[in-house]
Short mmCIF file of the C-alpha atoms (twelve columns), coordinates in Angstrom:
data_MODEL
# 
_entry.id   MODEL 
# 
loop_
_atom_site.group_PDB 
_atom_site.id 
_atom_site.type_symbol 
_atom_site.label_atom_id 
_atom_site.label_alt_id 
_atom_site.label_comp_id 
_atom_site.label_asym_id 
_atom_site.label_seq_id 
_atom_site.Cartn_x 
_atom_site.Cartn_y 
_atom_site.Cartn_z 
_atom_site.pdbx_PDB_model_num 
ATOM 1  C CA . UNK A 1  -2.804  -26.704 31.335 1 
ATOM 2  C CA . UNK A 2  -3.195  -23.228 32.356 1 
ATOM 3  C CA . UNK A 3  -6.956  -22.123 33.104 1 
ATOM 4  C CA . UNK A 4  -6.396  -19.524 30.343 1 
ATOM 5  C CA . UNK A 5  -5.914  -21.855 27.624 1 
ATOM 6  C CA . UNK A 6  -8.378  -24.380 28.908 1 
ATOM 7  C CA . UNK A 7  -10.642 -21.526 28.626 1 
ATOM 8  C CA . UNK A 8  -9.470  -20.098 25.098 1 
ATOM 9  C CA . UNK A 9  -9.603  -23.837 23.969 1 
ATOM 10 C CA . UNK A 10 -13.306 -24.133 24.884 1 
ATOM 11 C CA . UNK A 11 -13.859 -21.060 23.298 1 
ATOM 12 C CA . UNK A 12 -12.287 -22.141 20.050 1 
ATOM 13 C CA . UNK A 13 -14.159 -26.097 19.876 1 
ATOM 14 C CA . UNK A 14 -17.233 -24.160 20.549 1 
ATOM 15 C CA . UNK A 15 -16.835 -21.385 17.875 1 
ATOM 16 C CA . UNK A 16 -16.239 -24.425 14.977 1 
ATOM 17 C CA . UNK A 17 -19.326 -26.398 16.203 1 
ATOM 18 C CA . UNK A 18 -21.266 -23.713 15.890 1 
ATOM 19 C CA . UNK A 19 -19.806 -22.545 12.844 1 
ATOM 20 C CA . UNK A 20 -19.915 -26.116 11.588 1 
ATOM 21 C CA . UNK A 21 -23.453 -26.745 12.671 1 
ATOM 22 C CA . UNK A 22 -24.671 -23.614 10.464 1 
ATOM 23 C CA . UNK A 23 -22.054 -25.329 7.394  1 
ATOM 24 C CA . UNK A 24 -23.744 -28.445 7.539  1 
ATOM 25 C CA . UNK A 25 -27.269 -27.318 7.236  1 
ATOM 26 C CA . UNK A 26 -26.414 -26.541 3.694  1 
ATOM 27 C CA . UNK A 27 -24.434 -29.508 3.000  1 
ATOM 28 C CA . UNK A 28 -25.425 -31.090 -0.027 1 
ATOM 29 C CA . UNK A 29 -24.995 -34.798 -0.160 1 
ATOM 30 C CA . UNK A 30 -21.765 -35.849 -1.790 1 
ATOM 31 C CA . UNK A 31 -23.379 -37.496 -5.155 1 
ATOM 32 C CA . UNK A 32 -24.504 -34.040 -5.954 1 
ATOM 33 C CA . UNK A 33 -20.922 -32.627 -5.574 1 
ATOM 34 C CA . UNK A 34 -19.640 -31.558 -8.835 1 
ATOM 35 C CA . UNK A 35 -16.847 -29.365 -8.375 1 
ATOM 36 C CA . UNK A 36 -13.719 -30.047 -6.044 1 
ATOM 37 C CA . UNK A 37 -13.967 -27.039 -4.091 1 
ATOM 38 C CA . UNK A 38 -16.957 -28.616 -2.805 1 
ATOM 39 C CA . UNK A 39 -15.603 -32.011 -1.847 1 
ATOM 40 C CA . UNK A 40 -12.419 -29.785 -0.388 1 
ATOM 41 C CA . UNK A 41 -14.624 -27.665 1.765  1 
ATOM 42 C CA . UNK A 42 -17.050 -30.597 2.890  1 
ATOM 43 C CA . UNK A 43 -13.790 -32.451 3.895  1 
ATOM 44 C CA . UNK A 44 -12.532 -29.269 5.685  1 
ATOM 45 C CA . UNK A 45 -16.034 -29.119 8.219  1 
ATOM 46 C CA . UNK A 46 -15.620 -32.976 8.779  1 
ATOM 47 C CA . UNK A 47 -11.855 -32.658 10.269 1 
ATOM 48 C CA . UNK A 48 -13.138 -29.869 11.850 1 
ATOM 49 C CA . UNK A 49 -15.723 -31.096 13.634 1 
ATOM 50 C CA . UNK A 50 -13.576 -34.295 14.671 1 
ATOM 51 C CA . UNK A 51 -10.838 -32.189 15.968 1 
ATOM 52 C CA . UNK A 52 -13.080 -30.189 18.163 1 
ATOM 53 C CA . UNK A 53 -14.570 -33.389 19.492 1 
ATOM 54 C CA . UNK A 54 -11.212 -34.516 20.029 1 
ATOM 55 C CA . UNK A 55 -10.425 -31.075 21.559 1 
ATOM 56 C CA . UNK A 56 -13.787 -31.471 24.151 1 
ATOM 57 C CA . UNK A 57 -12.585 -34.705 25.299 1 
ATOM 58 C CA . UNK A 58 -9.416  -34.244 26.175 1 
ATOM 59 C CA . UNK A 59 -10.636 -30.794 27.942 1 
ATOM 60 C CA . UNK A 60 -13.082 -33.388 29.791 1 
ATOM 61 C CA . UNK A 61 -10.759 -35.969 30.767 1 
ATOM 62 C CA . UNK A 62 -8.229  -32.782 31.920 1 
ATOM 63 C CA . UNK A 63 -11.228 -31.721 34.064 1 
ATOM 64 C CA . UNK A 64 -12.401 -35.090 35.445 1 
ATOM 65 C CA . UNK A 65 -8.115  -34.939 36.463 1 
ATOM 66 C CA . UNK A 66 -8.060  -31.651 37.896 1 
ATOM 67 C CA . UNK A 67 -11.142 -32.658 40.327 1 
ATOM 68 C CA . UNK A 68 -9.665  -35.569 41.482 1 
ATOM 69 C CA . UNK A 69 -6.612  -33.804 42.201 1 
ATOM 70 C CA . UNK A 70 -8.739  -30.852 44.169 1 
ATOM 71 C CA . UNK A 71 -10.340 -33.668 45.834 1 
ATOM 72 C CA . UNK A 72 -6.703  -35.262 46.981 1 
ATOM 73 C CA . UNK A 73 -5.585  -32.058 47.987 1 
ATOM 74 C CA . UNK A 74 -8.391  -30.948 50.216 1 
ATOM 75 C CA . UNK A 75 -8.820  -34.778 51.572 1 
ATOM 76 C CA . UNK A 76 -4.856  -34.010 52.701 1 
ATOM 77 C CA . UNK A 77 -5.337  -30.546 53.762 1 
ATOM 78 C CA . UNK A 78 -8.292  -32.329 56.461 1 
ATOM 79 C CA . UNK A 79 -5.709  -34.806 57.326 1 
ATOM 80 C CA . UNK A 80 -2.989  -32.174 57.795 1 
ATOM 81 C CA . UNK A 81 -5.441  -30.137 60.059 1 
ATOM 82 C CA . UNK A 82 -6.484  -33.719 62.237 1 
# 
């Protein structure tokens, strides 16, 4: 994954959270939903927020590989020099 769209892909999850953070302040709860546009939207924030969590781990586990593979790298680099 190229830093660029690691980067853009942060940018992204952390635009809907935020967006979806201010969305759910005015949630009302689903009893009180009358119309379908409201049950449409409120199901519209919820995948949203569950593919940006999905979106933030996989960026984590890509990160937790990427320093393991720095660390493998410099660990043969030290070797190489030895």
């Amino acid at each position: 994954m190229p830093t660029r769209n690691a980067a853009a892909d942060v940018l992204a999850a952390v635009a809907v959270l935020e967006s979806a953070k201010a969305a759910c302040a005015h949630l009302c709860s689903p009893g009180q939903m009358r119309r379908h546009s409201d049950m449409l939207t409120r199901a519209r924030l919820i995948h949203a927020v569950i593919r940006s969590r999905a979106q933030f781990k996989a960026l984590h586990e890509r990160s937790i590989d990427l320093q393991a593979a720095l660390t493998r790298f410099k660990q043969r680099r030290e070797a190489m020099r030895a």
